[in-house]
NUFITOR-844066 format. One record per residue (C-alpha): residue number from 0; x, y, z. Coordinates in Angstrom, 2 decimals, padded with zeros to 5 digits. Example, Ala and Ser with C-alpha at 12.3 -4.5 7.8 and 13.67 -1.06 7.14 Angstrom:
2
   n       x       y       z
   0  012.30 -004.50  007.80
   1  013.67 -001.06  007.14
//
This chain:
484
   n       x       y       z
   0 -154.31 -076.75 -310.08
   1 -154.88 -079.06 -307.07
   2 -152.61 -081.74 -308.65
   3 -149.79 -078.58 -308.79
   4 -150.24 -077.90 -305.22
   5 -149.83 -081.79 -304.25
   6 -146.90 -081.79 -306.35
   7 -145.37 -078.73 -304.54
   8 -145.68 -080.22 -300.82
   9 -144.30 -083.63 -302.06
  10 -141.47 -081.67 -303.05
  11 -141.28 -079.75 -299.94
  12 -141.70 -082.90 -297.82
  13 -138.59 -084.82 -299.82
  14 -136.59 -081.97 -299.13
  15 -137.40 -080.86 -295.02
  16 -135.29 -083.18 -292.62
  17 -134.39 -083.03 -289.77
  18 -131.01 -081.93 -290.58
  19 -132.46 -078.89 -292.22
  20 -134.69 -078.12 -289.28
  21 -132.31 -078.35 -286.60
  22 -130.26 -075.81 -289.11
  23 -132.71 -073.15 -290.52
  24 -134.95 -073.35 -286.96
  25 -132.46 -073.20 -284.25
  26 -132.69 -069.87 -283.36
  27 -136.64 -070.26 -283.23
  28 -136.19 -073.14 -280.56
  29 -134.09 -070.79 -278.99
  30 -136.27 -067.99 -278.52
  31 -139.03 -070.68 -277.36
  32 -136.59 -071.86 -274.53
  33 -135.68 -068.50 -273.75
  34 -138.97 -067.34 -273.80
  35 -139.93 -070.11 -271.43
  36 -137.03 -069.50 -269.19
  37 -137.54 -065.68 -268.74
  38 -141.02 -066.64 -267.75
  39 -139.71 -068.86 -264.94
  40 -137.04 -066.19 -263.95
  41 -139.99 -063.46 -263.75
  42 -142.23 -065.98 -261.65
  43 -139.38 -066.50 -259.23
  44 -138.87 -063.11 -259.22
  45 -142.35 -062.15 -258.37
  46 -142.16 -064.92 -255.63
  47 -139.28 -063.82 -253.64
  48 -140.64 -060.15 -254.37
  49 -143.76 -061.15 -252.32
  50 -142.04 -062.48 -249.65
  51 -140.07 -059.62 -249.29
  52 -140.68 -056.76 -246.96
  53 -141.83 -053.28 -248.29
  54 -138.69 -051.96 -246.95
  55 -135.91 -054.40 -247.47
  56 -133.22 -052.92 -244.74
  57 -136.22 -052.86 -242.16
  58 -135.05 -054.00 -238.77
  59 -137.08 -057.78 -238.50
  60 -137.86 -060.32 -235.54
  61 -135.32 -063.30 -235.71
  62 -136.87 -066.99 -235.51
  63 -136.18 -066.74 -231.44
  64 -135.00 -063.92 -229.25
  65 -131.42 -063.18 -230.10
  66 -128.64 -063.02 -228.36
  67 -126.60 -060.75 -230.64
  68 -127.54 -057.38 -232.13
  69 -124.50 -056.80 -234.33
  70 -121.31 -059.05 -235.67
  71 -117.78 -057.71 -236.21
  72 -115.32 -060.14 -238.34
  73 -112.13 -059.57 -237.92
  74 -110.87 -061.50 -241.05
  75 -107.48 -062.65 -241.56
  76 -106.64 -063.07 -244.82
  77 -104.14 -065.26 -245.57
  78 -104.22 -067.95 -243.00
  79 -102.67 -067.26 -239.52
  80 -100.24 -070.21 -238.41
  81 -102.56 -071.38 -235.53
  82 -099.18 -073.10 -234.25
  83 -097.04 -069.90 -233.77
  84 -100.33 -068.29 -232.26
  85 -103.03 -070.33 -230.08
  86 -102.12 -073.97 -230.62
  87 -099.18 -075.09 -228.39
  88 -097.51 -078.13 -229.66
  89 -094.48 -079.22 -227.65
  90 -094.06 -082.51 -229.68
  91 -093.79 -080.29 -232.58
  92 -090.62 -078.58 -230.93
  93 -089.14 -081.97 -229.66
  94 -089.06 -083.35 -233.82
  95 -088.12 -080.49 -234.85
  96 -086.40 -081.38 -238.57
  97 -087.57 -084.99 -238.19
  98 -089.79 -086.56 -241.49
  99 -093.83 -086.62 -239.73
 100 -094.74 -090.15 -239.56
 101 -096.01 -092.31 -242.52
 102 -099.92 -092.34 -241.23
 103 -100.14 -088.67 -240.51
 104 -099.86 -088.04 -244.11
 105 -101.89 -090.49 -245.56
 106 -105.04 -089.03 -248.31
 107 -103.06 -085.94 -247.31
 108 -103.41 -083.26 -250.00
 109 -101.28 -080.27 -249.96
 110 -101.19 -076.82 -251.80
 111 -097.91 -076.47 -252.72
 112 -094.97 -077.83 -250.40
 113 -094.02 -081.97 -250.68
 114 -096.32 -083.37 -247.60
 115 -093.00 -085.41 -246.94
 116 -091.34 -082.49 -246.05
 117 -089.93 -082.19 -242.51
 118 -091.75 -081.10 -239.28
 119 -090.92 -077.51 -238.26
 120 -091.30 -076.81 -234.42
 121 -093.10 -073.61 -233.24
 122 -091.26 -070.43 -233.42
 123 -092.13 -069.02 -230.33
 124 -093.07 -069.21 -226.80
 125 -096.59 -069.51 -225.55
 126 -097.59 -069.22 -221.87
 127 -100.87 -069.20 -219.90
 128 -102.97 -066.22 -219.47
 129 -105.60 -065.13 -217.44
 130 -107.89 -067.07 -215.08
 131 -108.58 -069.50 -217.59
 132 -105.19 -070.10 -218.46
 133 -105.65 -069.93 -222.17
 134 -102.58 -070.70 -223.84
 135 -101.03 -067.82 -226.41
 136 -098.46 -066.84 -227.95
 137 -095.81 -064.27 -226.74
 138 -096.13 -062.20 -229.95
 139 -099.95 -061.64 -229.43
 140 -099.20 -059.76 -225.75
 141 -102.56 -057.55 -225.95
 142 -104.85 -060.77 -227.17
 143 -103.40 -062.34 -223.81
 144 -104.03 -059.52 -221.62
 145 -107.93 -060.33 -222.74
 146 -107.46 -064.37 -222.42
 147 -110.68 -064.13 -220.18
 148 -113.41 -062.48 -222.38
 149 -112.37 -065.05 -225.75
 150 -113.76 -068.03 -226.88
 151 -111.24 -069.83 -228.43
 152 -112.11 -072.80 -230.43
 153 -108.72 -075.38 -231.56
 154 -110.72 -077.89 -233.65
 155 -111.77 -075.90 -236.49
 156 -111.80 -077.48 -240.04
 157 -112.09 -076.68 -243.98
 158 -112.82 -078.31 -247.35
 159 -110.77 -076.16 -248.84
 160 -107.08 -075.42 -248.93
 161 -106.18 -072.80 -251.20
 162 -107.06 -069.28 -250.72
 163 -110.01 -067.75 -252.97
 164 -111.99 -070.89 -252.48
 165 -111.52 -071.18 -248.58
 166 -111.93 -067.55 -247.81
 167 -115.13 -067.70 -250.29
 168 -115.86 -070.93 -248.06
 169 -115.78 -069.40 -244.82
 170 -117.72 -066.64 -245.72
 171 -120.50 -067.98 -247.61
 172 -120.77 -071.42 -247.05
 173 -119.41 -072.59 -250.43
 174 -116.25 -073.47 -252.15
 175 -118.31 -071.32 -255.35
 176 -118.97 -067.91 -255.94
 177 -122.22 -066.92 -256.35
 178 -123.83 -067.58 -252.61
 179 -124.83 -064.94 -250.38
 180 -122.44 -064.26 -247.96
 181 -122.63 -064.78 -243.94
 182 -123.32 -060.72 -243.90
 183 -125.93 -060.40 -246.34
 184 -127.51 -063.28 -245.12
 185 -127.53 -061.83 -241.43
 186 -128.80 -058.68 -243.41
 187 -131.72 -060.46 -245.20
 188 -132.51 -062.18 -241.72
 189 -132.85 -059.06 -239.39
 190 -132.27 -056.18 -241.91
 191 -130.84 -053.07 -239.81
 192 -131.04 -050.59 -236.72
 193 -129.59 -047.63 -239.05
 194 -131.66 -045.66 -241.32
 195 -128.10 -042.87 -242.36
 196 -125.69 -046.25 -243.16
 197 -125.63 -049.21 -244.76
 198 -126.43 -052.28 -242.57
 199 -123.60 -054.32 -243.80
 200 -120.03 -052.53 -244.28
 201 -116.67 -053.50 -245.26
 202 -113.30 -052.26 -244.80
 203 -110.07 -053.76 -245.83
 204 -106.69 -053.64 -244.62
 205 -102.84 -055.32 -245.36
 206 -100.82 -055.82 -248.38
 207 -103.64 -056.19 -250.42
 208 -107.33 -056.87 -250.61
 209 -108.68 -060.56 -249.68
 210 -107.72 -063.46 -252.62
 211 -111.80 -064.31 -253.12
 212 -112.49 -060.56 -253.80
 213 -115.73 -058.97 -253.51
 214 -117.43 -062.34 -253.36
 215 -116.45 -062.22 -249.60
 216 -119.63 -059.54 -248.94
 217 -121.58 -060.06 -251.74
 218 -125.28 -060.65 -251.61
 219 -125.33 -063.96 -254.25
 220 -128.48 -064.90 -255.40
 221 -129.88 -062.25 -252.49
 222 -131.23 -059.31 -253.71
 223 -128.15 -056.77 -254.24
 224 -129.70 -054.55 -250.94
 225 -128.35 -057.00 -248.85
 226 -124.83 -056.78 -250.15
 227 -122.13 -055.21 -248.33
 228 -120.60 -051.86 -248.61
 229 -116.94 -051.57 -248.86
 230 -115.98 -047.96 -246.81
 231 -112.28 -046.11 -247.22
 232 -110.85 -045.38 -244.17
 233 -109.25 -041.93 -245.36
 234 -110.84 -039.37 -247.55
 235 -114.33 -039.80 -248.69
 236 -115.62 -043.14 -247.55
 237 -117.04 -043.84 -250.89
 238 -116.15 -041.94 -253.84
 239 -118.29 -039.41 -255.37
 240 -120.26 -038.80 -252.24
 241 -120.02 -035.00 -252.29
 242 -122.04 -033.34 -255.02
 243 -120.35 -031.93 -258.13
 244 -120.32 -027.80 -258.24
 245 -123.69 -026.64 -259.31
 246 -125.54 -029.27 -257.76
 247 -127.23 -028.72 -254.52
 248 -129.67 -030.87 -252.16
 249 -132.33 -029.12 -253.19
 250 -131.84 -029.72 -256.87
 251 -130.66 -033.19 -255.98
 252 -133.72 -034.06 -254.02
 253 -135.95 -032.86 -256.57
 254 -133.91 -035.29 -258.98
 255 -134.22 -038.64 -256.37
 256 -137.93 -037.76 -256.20
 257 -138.50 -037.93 -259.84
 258 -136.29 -040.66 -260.44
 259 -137.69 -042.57 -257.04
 260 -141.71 -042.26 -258.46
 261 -140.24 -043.77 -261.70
 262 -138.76 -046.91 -259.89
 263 -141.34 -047.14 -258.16
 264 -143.76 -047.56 -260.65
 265 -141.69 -050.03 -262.71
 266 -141.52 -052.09 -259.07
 267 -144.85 -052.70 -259.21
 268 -145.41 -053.73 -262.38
 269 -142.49 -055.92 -262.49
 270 -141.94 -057.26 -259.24
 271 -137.95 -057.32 -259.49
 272 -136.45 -056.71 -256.13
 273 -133.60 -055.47 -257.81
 274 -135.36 -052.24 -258.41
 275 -135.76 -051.84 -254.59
 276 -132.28 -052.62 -254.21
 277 -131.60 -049.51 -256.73
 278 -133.88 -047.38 -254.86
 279 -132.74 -047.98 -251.53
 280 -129.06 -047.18 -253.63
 281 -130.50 -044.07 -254.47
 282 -131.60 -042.67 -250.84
 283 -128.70 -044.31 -249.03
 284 -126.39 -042.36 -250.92
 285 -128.01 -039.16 -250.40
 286 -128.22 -039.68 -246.37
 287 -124.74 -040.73 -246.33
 288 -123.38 -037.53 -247.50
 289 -124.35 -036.32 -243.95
 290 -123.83 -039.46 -241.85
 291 -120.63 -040.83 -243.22
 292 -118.27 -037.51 -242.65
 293 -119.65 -037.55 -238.95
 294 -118.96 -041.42 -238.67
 295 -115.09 -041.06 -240.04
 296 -114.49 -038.24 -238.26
 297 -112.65 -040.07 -235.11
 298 -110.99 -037.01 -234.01
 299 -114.30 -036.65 -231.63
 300 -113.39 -039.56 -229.98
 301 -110.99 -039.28 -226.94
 302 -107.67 -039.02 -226.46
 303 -107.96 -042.20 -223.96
 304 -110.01 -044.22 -226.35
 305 -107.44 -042.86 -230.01
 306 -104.26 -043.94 -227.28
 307 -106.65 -047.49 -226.92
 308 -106.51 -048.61 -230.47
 309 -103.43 -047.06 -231.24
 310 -104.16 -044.60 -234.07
 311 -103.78 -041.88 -235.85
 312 -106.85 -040.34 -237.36
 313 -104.84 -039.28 -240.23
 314 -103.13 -042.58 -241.12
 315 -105.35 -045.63 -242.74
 316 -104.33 -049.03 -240.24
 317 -106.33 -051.82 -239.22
 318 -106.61 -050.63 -235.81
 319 -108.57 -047.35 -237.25
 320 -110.80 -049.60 -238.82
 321 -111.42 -051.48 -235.63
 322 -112.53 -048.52 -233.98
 323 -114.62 -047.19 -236.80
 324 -116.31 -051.09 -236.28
 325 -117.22 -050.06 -233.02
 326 -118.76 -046.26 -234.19
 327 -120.64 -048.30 -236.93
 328 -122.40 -050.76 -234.20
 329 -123.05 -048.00 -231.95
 330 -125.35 -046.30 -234.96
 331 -127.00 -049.16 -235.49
 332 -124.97 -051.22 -238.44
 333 -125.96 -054.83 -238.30
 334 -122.68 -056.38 -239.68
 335 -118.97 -055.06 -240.08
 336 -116.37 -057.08 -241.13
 337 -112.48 -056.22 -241.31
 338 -110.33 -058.16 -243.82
 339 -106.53 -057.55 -243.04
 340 -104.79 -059.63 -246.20
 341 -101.44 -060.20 -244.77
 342 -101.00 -063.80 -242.71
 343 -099.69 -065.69 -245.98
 344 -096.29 -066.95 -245.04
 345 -094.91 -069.17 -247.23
 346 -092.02 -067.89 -246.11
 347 -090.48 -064.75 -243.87
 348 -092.62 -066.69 -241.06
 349 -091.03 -065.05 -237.79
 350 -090.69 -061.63 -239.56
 351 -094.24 -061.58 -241.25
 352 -096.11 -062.86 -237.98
 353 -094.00 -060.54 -235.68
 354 -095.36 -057.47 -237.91
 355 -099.04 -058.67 -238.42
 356 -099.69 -059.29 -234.57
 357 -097.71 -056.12 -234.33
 358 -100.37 -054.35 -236.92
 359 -103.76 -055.96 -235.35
 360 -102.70 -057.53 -231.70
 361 -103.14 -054.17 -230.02
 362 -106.36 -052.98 -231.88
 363 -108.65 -056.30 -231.83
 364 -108.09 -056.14 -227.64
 365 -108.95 -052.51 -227.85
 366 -112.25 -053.26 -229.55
 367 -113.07 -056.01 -227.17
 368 -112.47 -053.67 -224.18
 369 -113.96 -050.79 -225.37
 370 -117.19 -053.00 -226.43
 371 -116.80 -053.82 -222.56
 372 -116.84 -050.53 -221.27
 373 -119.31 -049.46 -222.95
 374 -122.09 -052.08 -222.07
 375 -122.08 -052.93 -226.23
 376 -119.99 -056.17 -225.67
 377 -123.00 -058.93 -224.80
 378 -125.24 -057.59 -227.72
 379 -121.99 -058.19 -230.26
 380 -120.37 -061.09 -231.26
 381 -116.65 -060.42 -232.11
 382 -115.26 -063.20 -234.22
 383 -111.23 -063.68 -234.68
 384 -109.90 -065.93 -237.42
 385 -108.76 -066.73 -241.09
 386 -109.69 -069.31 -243.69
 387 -107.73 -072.28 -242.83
 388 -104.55 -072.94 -240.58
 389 -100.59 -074.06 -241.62
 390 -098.74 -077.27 -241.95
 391 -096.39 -078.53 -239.14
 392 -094.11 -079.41 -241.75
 393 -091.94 -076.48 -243.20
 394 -092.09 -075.12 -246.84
 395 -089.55 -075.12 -249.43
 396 -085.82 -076.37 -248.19
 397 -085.38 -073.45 -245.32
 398 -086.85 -073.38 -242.37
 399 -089.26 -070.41 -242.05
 400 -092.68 -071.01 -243.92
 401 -095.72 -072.85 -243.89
 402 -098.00 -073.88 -246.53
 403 -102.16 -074.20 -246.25
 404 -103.64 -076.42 -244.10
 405 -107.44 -076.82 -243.82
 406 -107.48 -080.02 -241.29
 407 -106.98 -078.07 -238.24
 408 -106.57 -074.21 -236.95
 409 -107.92 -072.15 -234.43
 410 -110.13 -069.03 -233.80
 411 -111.49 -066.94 -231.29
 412 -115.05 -065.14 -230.27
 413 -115.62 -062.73 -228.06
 414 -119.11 -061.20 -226.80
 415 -122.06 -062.37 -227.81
 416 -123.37 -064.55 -225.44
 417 -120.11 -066.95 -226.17
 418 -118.80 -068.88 -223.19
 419 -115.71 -066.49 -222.22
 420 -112.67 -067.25 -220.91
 421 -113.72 -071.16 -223.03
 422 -110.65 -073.42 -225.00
 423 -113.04 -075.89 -226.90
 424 -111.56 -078.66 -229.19
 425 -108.22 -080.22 -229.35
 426 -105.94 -080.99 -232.18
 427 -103.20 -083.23 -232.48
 428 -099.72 -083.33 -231.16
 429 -098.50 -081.87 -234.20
 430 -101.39 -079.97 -234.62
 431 -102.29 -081.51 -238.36
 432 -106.18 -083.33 -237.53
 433 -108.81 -082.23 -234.96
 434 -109.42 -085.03 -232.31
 435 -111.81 -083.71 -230.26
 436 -114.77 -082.00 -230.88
 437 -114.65 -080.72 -234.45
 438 -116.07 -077.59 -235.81
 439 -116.69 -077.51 -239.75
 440 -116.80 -074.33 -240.92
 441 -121.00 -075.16 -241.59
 442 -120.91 -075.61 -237.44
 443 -119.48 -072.22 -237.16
 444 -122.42 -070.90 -239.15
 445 -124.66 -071.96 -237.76
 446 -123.92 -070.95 -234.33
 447 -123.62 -067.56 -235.33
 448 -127.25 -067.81 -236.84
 449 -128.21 -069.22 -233.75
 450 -126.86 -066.37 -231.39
 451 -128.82 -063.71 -233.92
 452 -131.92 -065.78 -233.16
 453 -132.20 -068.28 -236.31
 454 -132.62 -071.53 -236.96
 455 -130.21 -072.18 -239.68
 456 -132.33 -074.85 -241.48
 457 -135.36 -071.99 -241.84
 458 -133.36 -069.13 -242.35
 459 -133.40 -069.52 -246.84
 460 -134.35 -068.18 -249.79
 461 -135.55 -069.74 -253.40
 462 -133.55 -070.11 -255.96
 463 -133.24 -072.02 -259.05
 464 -136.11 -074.55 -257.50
 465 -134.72 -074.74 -253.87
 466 -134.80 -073.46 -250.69
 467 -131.09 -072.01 -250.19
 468 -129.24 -071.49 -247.06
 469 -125.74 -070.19 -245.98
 470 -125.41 -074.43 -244.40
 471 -125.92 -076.27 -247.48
 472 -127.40 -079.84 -247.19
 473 -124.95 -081.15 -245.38
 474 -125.08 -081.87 -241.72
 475 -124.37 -078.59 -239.66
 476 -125.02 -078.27 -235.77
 477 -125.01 -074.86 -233.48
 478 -121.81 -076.01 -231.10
 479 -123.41 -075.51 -227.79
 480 -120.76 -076.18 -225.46
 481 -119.07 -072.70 -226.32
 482 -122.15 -070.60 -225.84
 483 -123.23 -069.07 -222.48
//
């Protein structure tokens, strides 16, 4: 019998290899690595559940005293031509149809056009404005009448040039998706003044929505609560709000309890802040279905302040949105931010500038005197601007486009404690590099961050084995000469 048995494993040993083993056992290893990292996803999990607060939306003390309360982004989706707008190049005028010289263009990567293509002077006529004498465009009339309150900044600069991954730069930080966005990070930093409305809302405006999609406002490797909330304009700000017929808030109350008890429960035994994130879902919905009517309903504001911004409550526009920005802020909404998708002009360049500083001039100086007026303006930083800038040299064979350009563009703050009535940072005469005083889209950030009271270098979060934050590793510096 034991010679049998001896015989048998011999057998079995002649015949196991590792061939065999990495073909009958795979899915064994597998579970073992799984299992292994499901236990490392739970630890993190119960590690940034620790270090969250009990009530993620929470209003919270910044690293300093803040300057700013609440942001509004005006977005620009699409790319505004900073040369038609804020960036005055006469030189650009004077070679007009003349090849831009040899040196300008060399490393020089461009989205679509032939960087060889000729230099197209600026379509139309800037003057100076205000005491400051900021320089703008005659097609931005109402932006001018405010040339005293803005903060524009000339030097600004990208990594990226095409449109998903620049807009998903500017607003996270990151050429990839996946990263929390400047909102939700602002959101995870202070959490909010309003208990009836999410903290961090959305609207979107233009000939369609923005190229990098909800990735814009998302919340990354954030916990989802700190994502932000897309509102409609017209209609029902978020579908489904009203309760179906035979459902009332009695019954529905009853329901959220239950249901609330449940998560709760699972919460603590699991640690996942995502359950938070669905409670918090759960009870912001249900206060919403009184706060949001009362919020869109603009007709209570006055006929002054409708004539102000231009609108019609009736009629979706940009301007609408700009005013529901300022109702939001006023209840206590940490961070609203306006996408208007419409400042791509490949082509059509006078006609499609004309109409989108026709669509948004009127309404961003609105909300930046209305802010004013109403003693709101030094607690909010304003911010003006899209995700890169346009070549001096023309697209296609015609002479009425413009094709990405990340090494130079301009945009404007207002509010905020910003330096008003400030032109920082030059570009040069054709308005293709920054030569003075550059500001990398990781400056920008974290200046904002500074002016809501962080240091950007301790404002993170852990993930996958590293303290995160919005700047990244590479260098980033709070521009100081623009603030007040």
């Amino acid at each position: 019998m034991h010679q049998q048995v001896q015989t048998l494993r011999k057998r079995i040993a002649e015949n196991i290899s590792r061939r065999w083993f990495m073909r009958d056992c795979g899915v064994g290893l597998g579970a073992i690595a799984a299992t292994d990292l499901l236990c490392e996803s739970s630890a993190s999990n119960q590690a940034n559940a620790a270090s969250l607060p009990a009530e993620p939306l929470a209003a919270r003390a910044p690293h300093f005293p803040a300057k700013v309360k609440n942001v509004i982004y005006l977005f620009m989706a699409g790319a505004p031509s900073h040369l038609e707008l804020f960036d005055n190049k006469p030189q650009l005028a004077k070679f007009d149809g003349t090849l831009p010289p040899a040196e300008l263009l060399n490393g020089y990567r461009a989205a679509f056009i032939n960087p060889n293509s000729k230099l197209l002077g600026p379509k139309f006529k800037f003057d100076r404005y205000g005491q400051c004498g900021a320089e703008i465009s005659e097609i931005l009339p109402h932006t001018a009448s405010i040339a005293d309150e803005l903060t524009i900044v000339k030097s600004m600069k990208t990594d990226a040039f095409n449109h998903a991954p620049a807009q998903i730069m500017m607003n996270t930080g990151s050429q990839l998706f996946g990263k929390p966005s400047l909102g939700a990070w602002t959101l995870y930093g202070l959490g909010s003044e309003s208990k009836d409305l999410p903290g961090f809302v959305v609207f979107s405006s233009g000939a369609k929505g923005p190229s990098g999609g909800n990735s814009n406002w998302g919340s990354g490797f954030l916990p989802t609560v700190y994502s932000g909330v897309q509102l409609r304009s017209v209609g029902d700000p978020v579908l489904y709000l009203s309760n179906p017929p035979g459902v009332d808030s009695r019954a529905q109350r009853d329901a959220l309890d239950a249901i609330g008890n449940l998560n709760r429960q699972h919460l603590a035994e699991t640690g996942d802040p995502e359950i938070a994130t669905r409670i918090n879902s759960f009870e912001m919905a249900f206060r919403m279905q009184t706060s949001a009517p009362e919020l869109m309903d603009i007709r209570s504001e006055t006929q002054a302040t409708l004539d102000l911004y231009g609108v019609d409550p009736d009629k979706p526009s940009f301007g609408k949105n700009c005013l529901l920005a300022r109702r939001l802020v006023e209840r206590g909404v940490r961070f609203v931010q306006l996408f208007h998708e419409a400042w791509d002009q490949h082509g059509n360049l006078v006609g499609g500038l004309k109409k989108n500083c026709k669509d948004t001039d009127r309404a961003c100086a609105a909300l930046i005197e209305d802010l004013k007026q109403r003693g709101m303006l030094d607690e909010t930083l304003v911010i003006w601007g899209g995700e890169f800038g346009r070549t001096p040299m023309v697209q296609g064979g015609g002479d009425d486009g413009r094709d990405h350009h990340p090494n130079a563009f301009t945009m404007w703050m207002a509010g905020g404690g910003m330096k008003a009535g400030t032109t920082f940072g030059q570009s040069d005469e054709f308005g293709f590099n920054v030569t003075e005083d550059e500001v990398h889209v990781r400056d920008l950030h974290a200046t904002i961050l500074h002016q809501l009271g962080f240091d950007h270098r301790r404002l993170n979060f852990k993930f996958q084995g590293l303290d995160q934050r919005l700047t990244g590793v590479e260098p980033a510096r709070v521009v100081g000469e623009i603030l007040a």
